[in-house]
N, C-alpha and C positions, 0 to 999 in steps of 0.2 A: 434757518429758523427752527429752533426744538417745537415738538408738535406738543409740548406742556409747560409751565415757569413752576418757578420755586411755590410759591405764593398757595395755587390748584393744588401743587399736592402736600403742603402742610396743610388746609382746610379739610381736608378725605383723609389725614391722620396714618399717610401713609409711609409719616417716620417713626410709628413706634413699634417698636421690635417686641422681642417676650424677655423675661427676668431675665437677668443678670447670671441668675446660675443654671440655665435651661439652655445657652447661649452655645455655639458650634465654632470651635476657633478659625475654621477654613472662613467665615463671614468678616472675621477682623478688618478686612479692608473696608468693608462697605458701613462699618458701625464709626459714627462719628461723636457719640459721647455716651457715655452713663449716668441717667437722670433718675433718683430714687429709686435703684433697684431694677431699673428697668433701661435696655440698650435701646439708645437711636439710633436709625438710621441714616447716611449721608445721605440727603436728596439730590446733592451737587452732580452724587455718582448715578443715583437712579436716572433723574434726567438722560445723561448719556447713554446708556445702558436703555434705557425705554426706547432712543433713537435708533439705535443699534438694532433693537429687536424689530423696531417697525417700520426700518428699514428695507430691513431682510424679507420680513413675511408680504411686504409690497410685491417683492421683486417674483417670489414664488408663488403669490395671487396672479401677478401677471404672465407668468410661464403658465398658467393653467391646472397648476396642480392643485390639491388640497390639502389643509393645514387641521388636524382632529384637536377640538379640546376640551379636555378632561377636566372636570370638576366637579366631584362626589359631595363634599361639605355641605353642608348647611347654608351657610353664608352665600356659597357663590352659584348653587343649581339653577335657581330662577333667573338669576343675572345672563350668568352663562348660554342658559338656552334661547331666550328672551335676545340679547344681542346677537349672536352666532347665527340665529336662523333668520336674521334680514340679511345677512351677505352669503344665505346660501351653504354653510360650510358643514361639515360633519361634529358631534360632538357629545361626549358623554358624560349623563348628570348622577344616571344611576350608579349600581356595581357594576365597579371595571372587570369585566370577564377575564379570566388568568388565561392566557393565549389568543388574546387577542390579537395581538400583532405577529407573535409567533408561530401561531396555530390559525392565521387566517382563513384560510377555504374552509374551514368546519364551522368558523361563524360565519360566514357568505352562506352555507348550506341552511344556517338556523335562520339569517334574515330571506333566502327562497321559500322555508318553511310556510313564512308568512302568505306570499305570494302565493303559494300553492293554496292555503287554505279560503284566502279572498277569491282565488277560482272554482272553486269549490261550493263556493255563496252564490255564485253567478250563474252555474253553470245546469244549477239545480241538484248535485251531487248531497249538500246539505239536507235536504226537504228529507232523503232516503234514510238518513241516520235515526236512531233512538233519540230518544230524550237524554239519555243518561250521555252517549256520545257525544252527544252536540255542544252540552256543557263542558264536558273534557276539550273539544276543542273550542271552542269562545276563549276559557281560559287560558288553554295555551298561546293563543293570538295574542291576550291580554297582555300574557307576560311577556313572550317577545318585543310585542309593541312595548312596552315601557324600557325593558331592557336594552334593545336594540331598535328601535323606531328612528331614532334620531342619525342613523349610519343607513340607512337604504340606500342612500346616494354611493356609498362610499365602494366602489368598484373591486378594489387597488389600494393596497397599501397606500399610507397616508406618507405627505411628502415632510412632513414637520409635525412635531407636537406640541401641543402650549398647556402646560398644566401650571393650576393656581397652588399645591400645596403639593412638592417632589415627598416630604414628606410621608402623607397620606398615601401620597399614590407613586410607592417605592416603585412598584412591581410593573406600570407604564414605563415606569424612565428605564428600567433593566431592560424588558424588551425592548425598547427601543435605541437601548444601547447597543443591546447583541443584533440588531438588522441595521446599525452607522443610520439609524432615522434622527436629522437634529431634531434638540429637547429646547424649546424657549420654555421658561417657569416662572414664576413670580417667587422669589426665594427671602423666605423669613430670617432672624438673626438665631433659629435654630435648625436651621437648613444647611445643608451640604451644596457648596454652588458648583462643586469638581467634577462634577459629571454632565453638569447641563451648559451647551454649549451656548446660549443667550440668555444667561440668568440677570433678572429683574430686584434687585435689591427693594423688597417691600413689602407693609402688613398683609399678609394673607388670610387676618381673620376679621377683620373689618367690612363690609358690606359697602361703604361707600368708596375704601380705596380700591376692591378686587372692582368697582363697576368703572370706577375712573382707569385704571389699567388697561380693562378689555375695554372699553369704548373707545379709548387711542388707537389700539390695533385692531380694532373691526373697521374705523376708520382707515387705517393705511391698507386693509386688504382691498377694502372695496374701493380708494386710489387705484390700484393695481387692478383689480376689474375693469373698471370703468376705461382706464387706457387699454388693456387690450382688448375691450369692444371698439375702441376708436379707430386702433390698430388695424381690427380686424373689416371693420365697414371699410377702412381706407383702401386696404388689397380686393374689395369687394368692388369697389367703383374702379379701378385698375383693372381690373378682370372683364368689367363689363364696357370697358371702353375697348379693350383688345378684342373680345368678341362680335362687337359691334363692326368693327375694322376688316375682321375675319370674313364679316354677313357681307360687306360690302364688295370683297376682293373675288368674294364667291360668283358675284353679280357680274354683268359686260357692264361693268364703267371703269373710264377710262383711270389709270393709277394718279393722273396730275388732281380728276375731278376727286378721287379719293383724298390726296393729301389737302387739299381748299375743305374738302367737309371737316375730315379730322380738324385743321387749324382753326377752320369758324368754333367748333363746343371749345377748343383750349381758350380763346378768344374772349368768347360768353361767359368762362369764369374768369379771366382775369378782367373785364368791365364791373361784373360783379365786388369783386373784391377792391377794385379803386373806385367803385361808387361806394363805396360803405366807409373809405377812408375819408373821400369828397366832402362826405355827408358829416363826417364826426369833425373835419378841420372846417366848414361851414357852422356846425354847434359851436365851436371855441371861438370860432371870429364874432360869432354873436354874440360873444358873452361881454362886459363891460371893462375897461385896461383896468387896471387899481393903479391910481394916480399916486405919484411918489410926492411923501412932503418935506 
């Protein structure tokens, strides 16, 4: 099942591309007519391509890594950070710092900056400063915070990029070129699609189609979340049955009365689990035949 129809993304108008003479010929494939001056985009291909991407970023939400995304515009900052931060991930609304990915430990040093100065509030080190001081650093935190507030999480290179406009934010997709980091994009009909390895055929200046795009993959990341905490509770209860077994073998009981306990808990859940079927094929016998006429 595609996780969107044709229908959602012509309403969010996320088939109209920019003029006709603004137009990048590497997009040819994904422009499906010219309407007064102005190129459409095939939805037919987005669709696919939107699959494809939220595919992908499921599968590397569920390996546990993180996915950074980038969007400086106008259009998309509030969107962007407003989604992004209920699943948790890293992301940038402000200016993209030149070396960010390439020159990472020197911005890990400017987001410790932070940390060091919040210890510094705490610690009573503050109280000891000027006046004039303490405002120089307030500010500093200020700015960082705005600049980089939104990456504190971010350890480690980031495992994938999603930016809304490759355009604007050439100099993202270049480093992430030169460290092989994949680039998912939302790529306009004057966009370059050759460098980004999940590009998203779609308007990028639109406020309702950039919210409809990232709402579909903030949805399939947090899919990916959610299974591997499933994942993860499951080798949890596995762990704690083998340690249990462990506690007991440790003990003078005999190994027959060990295997009778372990089999009674396997037992207690398989009773469990065919009472809840008992119960749901007891609901459907209740229910009334629909007589044939």
């Amino acid at each position: 099942m595609p996780r969107t129809d044709f229908k959602e993304l012509l309403d969010a108008g996320v088939h109209f591309g920019h003029l006709k003479r603004k137009w990048n010929p590497a997009m040819a494939p994904y422009i499906f007519m010219e309407r007064n001056g102005i190129h459409i985009i095939d939805l037919e291909k987005t669709i696919v391509k939107l699959d494809e991407a939220a595919t992908a970023m499921k599968q590397i939400a569920r390996s546990g890594k993180k996915i950074l995304f980038v969007a400086t515009k106008k259009q998309a900052k509030e969107i962007v950070s407003e989604k992004v931060k209920q699943i948790n991930m890293p992301y940038v609304t402000e200016r993209w710092p030149g070396g960010m990915l390439t020159n990472f430990p020197t911005i890990r040093k400017a987001v410790k900056k932070m940390g060091s100065i919040d210890k510094m509030a705490v610690d009573g080190t503050f109280l000891n400063l000027s006046k004039r001081e303490k405002l120089q650093v307030t500010r500093q935190r200020a700015k960082l915070e705005k600049n980089l507030g939104s990456i504190v999480d971010l350890t480690r290179l980031p495992s994938a990029l999603f930016i809304v406009d490759v355009c604007k934010e050439h100099i993202a997709v270049r480093e992430a070129k030169r460290l092989g980091i994949p680039v998912f994009a939302m790529v306009d009909t004057n966009s370059d699609p050759s460098d980004i390895d999940f590009p998203i055929p779609a308007n990028d200046d639109a406020s309702k189609s950039i919210s409809l795009i990232i709402n579909i993959l903030c949805q399939a990341i947090d899919e990916g979340l959610n299974e591997r905490k499933f994942e993860k509770d499951k080798e949890q209860s596995k762990g704690e049955k083998k340690s249990s077994r462990k506690d007991l073998e440790s003990k003078d009981i005999s190994p027959a009365l060990i295997e009778a306990l372990v089999e009674d808990d396997d037992e207690d859940e398989d009773e469990e689990t065919a009472g809840d079927s008992v119960e749901e094929a007891e609901e459907h016998a209740d229910e009334p035949e629909e007589k044939e006429e």
